[in-house]
DSSP file (Angstrom, degrees, kcal/mol; ACC not computed):
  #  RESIDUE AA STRUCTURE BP1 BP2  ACC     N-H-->O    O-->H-N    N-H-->O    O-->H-N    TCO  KAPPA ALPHA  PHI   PSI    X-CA   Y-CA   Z-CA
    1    1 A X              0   0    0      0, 0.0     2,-0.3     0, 0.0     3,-0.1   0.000 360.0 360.0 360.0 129.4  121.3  159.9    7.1
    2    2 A X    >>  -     0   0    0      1,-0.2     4,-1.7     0, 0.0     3,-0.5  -0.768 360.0-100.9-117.6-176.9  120.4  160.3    3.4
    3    3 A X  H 3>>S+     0   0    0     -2,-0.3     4,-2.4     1,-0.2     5,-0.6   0.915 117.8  64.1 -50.4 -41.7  118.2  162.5    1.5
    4    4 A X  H 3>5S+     0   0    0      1,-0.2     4,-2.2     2,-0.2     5,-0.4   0.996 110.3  37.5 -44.4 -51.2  115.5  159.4    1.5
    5    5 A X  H <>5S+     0   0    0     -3,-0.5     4,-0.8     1,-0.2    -1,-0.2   0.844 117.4  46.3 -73.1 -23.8  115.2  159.5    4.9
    6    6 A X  H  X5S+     0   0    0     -4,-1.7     4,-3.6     2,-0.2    -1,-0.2   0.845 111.5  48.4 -77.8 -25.8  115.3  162.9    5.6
    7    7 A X  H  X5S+     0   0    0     -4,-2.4     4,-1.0    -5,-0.2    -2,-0.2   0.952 118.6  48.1 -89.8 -50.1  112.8  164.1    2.8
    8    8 A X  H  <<S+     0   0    0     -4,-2.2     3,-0.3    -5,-0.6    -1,-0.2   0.918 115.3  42.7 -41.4 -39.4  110.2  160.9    4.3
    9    9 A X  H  < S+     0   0    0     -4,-0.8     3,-0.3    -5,-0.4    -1,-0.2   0.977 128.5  29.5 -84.0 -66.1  110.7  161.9    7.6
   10   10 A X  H  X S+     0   0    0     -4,-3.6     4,-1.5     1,-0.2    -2,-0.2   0.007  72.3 118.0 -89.9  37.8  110.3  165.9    6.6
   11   11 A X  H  X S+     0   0    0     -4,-1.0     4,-0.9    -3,-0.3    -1,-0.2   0.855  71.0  55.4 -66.9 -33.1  108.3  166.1    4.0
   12   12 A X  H  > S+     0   0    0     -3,-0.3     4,-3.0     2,-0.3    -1,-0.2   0.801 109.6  54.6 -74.0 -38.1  105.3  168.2    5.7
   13   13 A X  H >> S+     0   0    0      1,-0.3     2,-0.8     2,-0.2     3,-0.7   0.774 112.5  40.0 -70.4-103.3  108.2  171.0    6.7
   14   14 A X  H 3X S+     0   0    0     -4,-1.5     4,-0.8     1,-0.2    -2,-0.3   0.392 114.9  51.4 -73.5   5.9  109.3  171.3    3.3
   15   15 A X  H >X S+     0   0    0     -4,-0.9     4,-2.5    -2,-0.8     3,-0.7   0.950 116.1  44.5 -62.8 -69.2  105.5  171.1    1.8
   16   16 A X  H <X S+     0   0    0     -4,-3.0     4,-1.2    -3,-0.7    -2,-0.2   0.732 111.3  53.5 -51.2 -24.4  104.5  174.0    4.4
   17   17 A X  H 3X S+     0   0    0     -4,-0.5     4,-3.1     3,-0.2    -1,-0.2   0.984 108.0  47.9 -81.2 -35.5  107.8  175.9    3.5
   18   18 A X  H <X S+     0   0    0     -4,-0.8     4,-1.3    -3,-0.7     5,-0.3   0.948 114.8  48.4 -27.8 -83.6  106.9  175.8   -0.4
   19   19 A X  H  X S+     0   0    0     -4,-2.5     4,-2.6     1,-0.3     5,-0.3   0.921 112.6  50.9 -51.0 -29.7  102.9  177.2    0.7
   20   20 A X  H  X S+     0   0    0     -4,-1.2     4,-3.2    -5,-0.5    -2,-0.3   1.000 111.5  46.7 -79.7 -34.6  104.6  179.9    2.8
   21   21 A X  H  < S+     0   0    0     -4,-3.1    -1,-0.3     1,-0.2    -2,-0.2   0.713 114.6  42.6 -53.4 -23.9  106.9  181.0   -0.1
   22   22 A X  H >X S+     0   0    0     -4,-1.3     3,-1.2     2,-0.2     4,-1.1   0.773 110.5  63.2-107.6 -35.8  104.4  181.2   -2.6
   23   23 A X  H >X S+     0   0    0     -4,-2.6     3,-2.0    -3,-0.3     4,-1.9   0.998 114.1  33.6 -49.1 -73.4  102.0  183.0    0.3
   24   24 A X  H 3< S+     0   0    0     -4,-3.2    -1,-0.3    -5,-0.3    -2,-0.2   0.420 111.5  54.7 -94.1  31.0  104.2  185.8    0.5
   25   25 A X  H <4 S+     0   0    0     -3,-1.2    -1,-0.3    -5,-0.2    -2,-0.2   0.490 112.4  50.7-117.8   3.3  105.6  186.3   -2.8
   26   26 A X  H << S+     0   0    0     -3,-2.0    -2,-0.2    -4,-1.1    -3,-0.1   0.943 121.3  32.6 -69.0 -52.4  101.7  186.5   -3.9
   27   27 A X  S  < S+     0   0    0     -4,-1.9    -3,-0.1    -5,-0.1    -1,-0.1   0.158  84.0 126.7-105.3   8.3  100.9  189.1   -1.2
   28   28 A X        +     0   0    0     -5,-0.2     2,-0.3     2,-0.0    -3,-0.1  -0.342  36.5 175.9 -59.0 141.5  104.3  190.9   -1.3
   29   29 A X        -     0   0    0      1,-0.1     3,-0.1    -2,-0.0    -2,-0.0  -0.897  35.5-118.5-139.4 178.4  103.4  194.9   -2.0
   30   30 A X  S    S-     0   0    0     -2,-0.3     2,-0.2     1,-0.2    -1,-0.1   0.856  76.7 -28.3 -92.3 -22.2  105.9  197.5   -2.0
   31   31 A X        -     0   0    0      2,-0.2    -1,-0.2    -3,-0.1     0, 0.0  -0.936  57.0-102.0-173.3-165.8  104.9  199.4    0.6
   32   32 A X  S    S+     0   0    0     -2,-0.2     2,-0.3    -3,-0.1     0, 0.0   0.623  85.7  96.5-114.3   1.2  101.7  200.7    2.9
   33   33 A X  S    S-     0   0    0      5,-0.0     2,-0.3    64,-0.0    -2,-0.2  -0.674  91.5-115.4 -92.7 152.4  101.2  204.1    1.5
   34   34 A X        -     0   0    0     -2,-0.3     4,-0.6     1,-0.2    -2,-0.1  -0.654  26.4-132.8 -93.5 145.2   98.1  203.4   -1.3
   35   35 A X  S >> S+     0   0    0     -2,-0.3     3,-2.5     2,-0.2     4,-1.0   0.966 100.4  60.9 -59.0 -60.5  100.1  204.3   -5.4
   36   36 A X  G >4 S+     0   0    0      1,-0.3     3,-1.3     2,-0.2     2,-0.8   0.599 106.4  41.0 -53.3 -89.8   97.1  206.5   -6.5
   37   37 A X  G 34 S+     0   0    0      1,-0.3    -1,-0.3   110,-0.1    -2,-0.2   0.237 115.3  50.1 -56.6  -8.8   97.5  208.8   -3.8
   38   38 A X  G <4 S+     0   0    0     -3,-2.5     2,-1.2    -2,-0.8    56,-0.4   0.278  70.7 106.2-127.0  31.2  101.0  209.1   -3.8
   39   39 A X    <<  +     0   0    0     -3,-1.3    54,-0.1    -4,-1.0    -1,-0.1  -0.847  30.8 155.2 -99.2  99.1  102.3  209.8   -7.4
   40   40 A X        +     0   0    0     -2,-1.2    52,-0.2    51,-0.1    -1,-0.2   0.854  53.2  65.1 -65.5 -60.8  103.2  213.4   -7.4
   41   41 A X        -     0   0    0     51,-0.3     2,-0.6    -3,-0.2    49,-0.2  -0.364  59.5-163.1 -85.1 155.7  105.7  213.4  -10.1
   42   42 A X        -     0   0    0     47,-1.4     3,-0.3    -2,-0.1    50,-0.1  -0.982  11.6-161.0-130.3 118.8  105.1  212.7  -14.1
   43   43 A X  S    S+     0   0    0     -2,-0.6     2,-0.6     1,-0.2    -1,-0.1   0.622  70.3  80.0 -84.4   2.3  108.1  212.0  -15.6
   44   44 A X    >   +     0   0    0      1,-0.1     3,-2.6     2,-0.1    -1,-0.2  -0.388  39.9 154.9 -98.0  52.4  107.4  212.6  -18.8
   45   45 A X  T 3   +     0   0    0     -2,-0.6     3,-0.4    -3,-0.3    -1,-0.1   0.414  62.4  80.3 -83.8   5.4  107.6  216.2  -18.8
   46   46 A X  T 3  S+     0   0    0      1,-0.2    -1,-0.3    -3,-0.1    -2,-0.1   0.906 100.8  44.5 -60.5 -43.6  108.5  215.9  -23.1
   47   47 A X  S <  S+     0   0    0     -3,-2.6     2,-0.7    74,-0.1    -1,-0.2   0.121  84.0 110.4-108.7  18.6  105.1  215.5  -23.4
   48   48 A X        -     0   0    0     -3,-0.4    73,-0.2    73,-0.2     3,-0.1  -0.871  37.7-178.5 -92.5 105.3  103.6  218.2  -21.1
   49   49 A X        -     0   0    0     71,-1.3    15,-0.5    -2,-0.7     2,-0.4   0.930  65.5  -5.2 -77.1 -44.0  102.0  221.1  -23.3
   50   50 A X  E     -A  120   0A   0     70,-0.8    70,-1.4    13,-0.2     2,-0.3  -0.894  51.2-161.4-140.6 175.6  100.9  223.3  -20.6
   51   51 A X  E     -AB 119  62A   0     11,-1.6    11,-1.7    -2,-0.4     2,-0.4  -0.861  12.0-159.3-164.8 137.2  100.8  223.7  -16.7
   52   52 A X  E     -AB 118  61A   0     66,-1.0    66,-4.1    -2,-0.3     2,-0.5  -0.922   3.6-163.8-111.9 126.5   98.4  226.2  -14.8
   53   53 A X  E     + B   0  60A   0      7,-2.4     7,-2.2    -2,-0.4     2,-0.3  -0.900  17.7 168.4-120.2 124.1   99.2  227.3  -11.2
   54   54 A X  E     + B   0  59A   0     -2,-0.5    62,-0.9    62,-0.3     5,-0.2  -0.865  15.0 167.8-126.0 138.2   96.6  228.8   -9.7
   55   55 A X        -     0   0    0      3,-1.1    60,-0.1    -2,-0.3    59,-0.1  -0.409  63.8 -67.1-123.3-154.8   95.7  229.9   -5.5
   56   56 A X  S    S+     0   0    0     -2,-0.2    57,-0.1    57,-0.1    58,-0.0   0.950 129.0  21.7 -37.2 -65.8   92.6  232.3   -4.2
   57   57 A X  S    S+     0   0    0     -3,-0.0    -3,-0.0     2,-0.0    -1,-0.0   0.953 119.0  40.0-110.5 -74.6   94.1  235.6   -5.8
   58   58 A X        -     0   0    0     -5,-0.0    -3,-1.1     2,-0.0     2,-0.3   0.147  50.8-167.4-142.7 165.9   96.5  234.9   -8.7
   59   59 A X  E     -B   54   0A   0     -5,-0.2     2,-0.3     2,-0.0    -5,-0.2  -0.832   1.1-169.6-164.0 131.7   96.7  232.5  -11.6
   60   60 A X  E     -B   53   0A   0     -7,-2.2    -7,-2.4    -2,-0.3     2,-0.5  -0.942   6.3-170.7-122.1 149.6   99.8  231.7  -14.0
   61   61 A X  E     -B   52   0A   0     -2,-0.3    11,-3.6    -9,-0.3     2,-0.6  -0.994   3.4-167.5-132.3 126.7   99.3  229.4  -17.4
   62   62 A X  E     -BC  51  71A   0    -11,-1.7   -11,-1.6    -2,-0.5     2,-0.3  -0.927   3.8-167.0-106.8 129.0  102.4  228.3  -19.3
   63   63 A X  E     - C   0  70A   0      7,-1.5     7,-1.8    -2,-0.6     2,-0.4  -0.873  13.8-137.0-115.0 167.4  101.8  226.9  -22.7
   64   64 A X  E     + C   0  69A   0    -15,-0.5     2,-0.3    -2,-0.3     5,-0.2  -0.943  24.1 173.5-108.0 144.1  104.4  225.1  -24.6
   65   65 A X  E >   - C   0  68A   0      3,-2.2     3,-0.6    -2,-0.4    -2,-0.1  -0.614  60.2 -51.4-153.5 111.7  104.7  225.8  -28.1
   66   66 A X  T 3  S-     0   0    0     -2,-0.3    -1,-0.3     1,-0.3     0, 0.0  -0.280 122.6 -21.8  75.2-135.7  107.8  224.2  -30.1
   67   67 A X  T 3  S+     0   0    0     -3,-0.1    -1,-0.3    -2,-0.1     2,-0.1   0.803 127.8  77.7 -86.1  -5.9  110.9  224.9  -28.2
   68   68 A X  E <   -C   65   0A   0     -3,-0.6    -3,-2.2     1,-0.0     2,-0.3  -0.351  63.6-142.7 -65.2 149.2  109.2  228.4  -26.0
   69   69 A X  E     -C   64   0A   0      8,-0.4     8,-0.4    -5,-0.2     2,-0.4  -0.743  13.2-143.8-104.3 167.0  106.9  228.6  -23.2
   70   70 A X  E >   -C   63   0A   0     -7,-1.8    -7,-1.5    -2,-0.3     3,-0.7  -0.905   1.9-144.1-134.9 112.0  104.8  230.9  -23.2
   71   71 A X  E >> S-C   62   0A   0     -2,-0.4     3,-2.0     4,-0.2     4,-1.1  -0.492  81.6 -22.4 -92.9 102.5  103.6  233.0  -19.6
   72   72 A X  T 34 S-     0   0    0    -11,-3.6    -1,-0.2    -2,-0.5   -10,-0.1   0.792 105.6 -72.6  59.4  28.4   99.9  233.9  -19.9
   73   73 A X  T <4 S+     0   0    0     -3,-0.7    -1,-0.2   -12,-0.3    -2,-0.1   0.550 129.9  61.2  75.4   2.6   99.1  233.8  -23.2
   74   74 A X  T <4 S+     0   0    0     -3,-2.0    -2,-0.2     1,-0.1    -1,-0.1   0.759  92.4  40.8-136.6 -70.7  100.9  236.8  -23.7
   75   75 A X  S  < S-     0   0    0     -4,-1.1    -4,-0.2     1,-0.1     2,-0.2  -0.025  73.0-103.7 -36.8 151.8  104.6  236.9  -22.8
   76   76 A X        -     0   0    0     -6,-0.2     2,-0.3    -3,-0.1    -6,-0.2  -0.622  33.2-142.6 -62.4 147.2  107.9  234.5  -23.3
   77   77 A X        -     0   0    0     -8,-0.4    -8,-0.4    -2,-0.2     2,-0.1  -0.800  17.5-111.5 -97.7 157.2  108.9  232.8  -20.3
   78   78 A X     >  -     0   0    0     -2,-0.3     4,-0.6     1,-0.1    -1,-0.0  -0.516  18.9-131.3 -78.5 158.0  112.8  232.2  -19.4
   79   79 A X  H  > S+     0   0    0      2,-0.2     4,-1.9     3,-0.1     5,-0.2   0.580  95.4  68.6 -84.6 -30.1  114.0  228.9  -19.5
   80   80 A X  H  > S+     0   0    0      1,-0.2     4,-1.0     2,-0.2     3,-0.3   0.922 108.3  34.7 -60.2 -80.4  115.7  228.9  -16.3
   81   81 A X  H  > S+     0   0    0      1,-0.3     4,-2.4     2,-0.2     3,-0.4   0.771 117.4  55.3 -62.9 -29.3  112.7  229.1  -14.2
   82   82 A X  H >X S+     0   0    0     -4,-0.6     4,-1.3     1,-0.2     3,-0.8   0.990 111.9  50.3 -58.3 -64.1  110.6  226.6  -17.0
   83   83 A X  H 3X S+     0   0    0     -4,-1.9     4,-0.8    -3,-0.3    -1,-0.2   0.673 109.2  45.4 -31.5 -41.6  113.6  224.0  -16.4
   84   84 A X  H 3X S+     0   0    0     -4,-1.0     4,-1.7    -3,-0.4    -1,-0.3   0.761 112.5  53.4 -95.6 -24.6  113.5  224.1  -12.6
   85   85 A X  H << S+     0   0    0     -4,-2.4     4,-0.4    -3,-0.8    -2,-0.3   0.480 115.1  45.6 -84.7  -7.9  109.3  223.7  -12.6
   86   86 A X  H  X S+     0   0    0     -4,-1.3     4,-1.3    -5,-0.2    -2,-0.2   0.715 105.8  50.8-104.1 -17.7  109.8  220.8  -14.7
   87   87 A X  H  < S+     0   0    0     -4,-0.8     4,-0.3    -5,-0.4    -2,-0.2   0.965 116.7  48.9 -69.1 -39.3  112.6  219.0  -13.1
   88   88 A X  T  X S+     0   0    0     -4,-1.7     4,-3.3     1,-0.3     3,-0.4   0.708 101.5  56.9 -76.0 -12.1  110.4  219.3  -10.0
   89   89 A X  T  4 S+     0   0    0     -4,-0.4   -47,-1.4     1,-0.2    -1,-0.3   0.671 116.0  41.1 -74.4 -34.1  107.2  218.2  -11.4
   90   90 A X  T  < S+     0   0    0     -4,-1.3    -2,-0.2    -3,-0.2    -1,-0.2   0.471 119.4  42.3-107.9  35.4  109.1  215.1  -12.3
   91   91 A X  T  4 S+     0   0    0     -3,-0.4   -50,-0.2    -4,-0.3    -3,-0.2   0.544  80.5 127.1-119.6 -49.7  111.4  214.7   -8.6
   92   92 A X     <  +     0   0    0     -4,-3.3   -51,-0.3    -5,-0.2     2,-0.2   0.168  39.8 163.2 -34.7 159.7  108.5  215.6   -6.8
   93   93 A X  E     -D  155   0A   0     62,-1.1    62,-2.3   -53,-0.1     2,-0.8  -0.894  42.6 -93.5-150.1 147.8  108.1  212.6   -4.0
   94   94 A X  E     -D  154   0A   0    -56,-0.4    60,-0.2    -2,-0.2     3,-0.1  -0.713  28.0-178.1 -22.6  76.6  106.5  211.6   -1.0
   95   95 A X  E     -     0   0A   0     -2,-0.8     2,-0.3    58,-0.6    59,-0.2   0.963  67.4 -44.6 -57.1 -56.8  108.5  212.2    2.3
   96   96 A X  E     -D  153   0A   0     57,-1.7    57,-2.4     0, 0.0    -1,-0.2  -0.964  64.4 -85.3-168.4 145.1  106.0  210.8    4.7
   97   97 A X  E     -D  152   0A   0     -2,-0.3     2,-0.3    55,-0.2    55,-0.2  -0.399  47.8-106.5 -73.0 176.0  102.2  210.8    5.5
   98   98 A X        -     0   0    0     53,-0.9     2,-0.1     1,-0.1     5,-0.1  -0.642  48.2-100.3 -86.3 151.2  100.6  213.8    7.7
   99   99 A X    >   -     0   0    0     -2,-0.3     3,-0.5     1,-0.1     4,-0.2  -0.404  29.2-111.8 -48.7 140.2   99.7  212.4   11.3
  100  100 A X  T 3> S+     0   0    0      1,-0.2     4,-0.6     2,-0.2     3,-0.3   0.671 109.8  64.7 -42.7 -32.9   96.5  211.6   11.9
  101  101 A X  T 34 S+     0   0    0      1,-0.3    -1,-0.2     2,-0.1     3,-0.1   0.855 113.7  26.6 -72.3 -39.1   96.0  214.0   14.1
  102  102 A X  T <> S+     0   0    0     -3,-0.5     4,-1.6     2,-0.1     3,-0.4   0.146  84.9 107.0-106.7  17.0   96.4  217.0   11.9
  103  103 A X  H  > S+     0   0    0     -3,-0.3     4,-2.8     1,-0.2    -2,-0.1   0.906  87.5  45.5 -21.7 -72.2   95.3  215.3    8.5
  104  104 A X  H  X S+     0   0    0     -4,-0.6     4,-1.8     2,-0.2    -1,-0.2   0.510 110.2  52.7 -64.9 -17.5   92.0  217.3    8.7
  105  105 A X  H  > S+     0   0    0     -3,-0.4     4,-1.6     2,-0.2     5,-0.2   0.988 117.7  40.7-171.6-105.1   93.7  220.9    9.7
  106  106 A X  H  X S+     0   0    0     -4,-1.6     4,-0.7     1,-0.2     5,-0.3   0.720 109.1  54.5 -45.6 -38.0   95.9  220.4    6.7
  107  107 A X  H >X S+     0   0    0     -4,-2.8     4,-2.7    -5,-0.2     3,-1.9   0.992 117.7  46.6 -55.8 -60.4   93.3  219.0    4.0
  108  108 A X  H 3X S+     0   0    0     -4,-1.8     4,-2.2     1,-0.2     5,-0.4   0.964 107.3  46.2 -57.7 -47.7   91.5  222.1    5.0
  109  109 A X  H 3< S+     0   0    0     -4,-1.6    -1,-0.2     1,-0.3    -2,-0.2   0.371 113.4  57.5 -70.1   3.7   94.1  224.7    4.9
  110  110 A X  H <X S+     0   0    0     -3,-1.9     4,-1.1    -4,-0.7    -1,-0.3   0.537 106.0  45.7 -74.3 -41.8   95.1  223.1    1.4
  111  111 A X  H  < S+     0   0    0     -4,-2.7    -2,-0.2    -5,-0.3    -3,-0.1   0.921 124.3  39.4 -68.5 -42.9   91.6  223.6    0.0
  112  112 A X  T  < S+     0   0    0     -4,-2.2    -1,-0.2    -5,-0.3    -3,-0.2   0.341 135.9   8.0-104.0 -26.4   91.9  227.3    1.6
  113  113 A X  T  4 S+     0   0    0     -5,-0.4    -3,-0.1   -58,-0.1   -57,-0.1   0.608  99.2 118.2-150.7 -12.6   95.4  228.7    1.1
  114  114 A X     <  -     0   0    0     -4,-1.1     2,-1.2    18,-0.1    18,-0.2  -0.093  60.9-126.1 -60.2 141.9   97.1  225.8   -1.3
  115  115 A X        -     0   0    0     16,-1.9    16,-0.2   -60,-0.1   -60,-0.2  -0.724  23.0-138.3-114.1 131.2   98.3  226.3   -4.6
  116  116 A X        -     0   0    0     -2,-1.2   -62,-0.3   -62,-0.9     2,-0.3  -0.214  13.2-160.6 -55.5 162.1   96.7  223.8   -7.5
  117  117 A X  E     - E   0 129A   0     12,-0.6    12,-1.4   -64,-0.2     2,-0.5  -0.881   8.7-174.0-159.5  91.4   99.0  222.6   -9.8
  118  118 A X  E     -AE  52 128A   0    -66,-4.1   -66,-1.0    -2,-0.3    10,-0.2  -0.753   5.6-161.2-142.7 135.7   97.6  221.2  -13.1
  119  119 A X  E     -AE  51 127A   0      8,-2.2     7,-1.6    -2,-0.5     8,-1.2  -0.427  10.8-158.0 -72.4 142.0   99.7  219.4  -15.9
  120  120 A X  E     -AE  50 125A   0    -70,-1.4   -71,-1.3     5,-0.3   -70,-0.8  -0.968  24.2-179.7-111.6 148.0   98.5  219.1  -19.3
  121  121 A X  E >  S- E   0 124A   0      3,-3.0     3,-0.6    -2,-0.4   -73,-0.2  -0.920  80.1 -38.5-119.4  84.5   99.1  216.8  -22.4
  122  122 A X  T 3  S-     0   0    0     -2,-0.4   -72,-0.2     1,-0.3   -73,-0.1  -0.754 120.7 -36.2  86.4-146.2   96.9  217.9  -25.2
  123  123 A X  T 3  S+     0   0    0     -2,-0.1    -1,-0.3    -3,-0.1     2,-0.1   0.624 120.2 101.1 -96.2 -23.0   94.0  218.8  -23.9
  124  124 A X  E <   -E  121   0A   0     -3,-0.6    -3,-3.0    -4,-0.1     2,-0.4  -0.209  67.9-132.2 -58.2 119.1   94.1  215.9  -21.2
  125  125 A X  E     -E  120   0A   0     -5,-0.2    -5,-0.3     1,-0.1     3,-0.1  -0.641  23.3-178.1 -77.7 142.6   95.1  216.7  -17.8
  126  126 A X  E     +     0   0A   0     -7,-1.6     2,-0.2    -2,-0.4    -6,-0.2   0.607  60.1  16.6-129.9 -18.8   97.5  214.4  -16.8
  127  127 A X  E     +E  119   0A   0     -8,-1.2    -8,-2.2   -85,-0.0     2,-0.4  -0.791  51.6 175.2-159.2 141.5   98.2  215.4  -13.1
  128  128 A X  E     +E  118   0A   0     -2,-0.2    18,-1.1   -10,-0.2    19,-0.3  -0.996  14.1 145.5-130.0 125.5   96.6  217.5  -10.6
  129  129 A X  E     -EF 117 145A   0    -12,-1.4   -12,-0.6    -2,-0.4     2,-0.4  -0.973  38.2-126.4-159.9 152.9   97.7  218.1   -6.7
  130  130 A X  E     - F   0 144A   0     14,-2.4    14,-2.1    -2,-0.3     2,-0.4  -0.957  26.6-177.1-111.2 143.7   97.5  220.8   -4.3
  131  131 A X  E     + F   0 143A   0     -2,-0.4   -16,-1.9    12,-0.3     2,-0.3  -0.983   7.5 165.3-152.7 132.8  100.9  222.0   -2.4
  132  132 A X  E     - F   0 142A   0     10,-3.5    10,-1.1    -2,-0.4     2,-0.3  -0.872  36.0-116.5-150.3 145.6  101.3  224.7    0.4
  133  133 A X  E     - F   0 141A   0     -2,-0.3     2,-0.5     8,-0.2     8,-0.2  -0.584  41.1-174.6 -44.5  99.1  104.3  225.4    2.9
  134  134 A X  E     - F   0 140A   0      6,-6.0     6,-1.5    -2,-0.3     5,-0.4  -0.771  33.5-154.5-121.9 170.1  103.1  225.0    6.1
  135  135 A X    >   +     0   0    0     -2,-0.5     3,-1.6     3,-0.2    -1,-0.1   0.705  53.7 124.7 -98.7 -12.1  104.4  225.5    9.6
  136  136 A X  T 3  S-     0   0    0      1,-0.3     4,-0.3     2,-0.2     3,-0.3   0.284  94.4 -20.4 -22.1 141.5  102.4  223.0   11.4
  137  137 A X  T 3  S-     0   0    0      1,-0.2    -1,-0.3     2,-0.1    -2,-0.1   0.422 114.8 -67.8  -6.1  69.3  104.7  220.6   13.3
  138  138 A X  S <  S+     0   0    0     -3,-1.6    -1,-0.2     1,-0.1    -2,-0.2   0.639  90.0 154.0  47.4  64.0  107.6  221.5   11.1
  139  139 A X        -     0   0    0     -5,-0.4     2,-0.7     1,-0.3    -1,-0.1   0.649  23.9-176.2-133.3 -37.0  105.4  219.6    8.2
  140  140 A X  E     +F  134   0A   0     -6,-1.5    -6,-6.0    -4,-0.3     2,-0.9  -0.735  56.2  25.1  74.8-115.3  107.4  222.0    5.5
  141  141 A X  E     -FG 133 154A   0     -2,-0.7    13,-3.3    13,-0.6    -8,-0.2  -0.809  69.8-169.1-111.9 120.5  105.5  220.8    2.4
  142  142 A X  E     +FG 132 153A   0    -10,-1.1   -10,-3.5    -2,-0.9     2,-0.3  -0.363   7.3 164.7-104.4 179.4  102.6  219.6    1.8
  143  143 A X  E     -FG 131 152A   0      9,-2.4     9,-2.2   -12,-0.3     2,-0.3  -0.985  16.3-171.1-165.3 157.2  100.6  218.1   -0.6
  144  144 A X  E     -F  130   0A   0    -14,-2.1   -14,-2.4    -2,-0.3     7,-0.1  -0.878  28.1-123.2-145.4 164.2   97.7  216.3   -2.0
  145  145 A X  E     -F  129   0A   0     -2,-0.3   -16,-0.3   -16,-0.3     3,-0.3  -0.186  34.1-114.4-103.1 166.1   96.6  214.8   -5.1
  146  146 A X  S    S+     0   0    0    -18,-1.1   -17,-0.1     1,-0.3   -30,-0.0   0.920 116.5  35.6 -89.3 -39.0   92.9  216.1   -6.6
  147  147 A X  S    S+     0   0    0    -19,-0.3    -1,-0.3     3,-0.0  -110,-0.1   0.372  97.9 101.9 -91.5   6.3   91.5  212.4   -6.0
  148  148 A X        -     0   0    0     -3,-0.3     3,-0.1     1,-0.1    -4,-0.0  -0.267  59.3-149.6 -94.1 167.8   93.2  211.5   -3.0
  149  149 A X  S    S+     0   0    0      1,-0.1     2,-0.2    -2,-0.1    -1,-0.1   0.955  80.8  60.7 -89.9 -47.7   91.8  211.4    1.0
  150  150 A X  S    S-     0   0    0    -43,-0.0    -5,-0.3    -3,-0.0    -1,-0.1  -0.646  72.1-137.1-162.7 114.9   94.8  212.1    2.3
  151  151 A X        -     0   0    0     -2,-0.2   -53,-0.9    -7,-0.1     2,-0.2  -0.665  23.9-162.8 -96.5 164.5   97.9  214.9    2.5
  152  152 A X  E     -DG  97 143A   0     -9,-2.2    -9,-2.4   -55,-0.2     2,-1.0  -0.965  25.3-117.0-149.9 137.7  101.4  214.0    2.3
  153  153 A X  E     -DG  96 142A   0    -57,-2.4   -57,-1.7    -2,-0.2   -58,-0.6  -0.750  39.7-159.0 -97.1 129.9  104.3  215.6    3.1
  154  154 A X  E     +DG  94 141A   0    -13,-3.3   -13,-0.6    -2,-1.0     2,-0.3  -0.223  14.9 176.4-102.9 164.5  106.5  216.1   -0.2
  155  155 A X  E     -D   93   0A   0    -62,-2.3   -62,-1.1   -64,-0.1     2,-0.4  -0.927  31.4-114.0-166.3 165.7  110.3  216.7   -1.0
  156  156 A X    >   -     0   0    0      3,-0.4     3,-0.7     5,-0.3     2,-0.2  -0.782  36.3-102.2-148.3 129.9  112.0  216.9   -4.0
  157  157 A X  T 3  S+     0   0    0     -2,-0.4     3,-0.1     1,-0.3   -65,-0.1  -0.434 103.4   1.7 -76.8 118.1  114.7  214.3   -5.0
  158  158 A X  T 3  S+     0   0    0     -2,-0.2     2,-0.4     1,-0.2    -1,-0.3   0.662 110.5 100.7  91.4  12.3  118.2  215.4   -4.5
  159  159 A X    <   -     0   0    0     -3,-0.7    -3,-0.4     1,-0.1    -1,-0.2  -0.987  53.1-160.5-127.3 121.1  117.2  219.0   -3.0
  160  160 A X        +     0   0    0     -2,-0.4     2,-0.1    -3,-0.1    -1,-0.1   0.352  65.6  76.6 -51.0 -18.9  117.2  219.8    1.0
  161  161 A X  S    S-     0   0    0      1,-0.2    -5,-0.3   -21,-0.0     2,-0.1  -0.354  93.9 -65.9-105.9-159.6  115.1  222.5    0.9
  162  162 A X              0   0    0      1,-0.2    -1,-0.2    -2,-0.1    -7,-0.1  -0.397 360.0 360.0 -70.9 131.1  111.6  223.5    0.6
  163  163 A X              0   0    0     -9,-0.2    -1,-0.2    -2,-0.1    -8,-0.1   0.529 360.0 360.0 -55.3 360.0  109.8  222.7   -2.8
């Protein structure tokens, strides 16, 4: 048999394999969880001037100014703790979504008990999410994004325990 005969004979097979390659390298995605709703971390934590975390009761504001942070407008902050809130602002990740079942349970009891977390560049916010520890079905930590539907449970790259 030579290639003549074969390619005459099977031309329709290799047409249809050709449409199906091109089918799924159009429609290839990376994955099923939607981007917007699951970019926690900003890695570009050079360029992060301040970050507020704020719950019910309490509120804390860090500014940056030159190589210092600054803790409420009033105080220096240490570098230790500044270091480890910014490696984790850019590790945070996405473990897993919440189960359906308790989706609503947690969105509320984020809105209710969460603490916000929001990044600034200038004057421009550049990320915003809410994160609480919960015990729900061993759910550990969660979190959601300011525009998102949908909590997620986070973990922090190269760390085992709780954010």
């Amino acid at each position: 048999m030579n290639l003549r005969y074969i390619l005459s004979k099977y031309w329709w097979f290799l047409a249809l394999l050709i449409v199906a390659g091109i089918f799924l390298y159009k429609n290839k995605r990376a994955g099923t969880l939607n981007p917007a709703e699951t970019n926690f971390s900003y890695t570009n934590t050079d360029r992060i001037t301040s970050v507020v975390i704020s719950d019910s009761k309490n509120s804390i504001s860090l500014m940056h100014n030159g190589n210092e942070w600054i803790l409420n407008e009033n105080g220096m902050a240490d570098n230790v703790p500044i270091n480890a809130l910014l490696f984790a602002l850019s590790n945070v990740r996405v473990a897993s979504p919440i189960p359906l079942s308790v989706q609503d349970s947690v969105r509320q009891e984020l809105i209710l008990n969460g603490r916000n977390i929001k990044v600034f560049s200038g004057k421009r916010s550049v990320k915003e999410f809410s994160m609480l520890e919960t015990l729900a079905k061993e759910l550990g930590v969660v979190g959601m994004l300011s525009k998102a539907k949908n909590p997620y449970r986070l973990e922090l790259t190269g760390y085992d325990g709780n954010i």
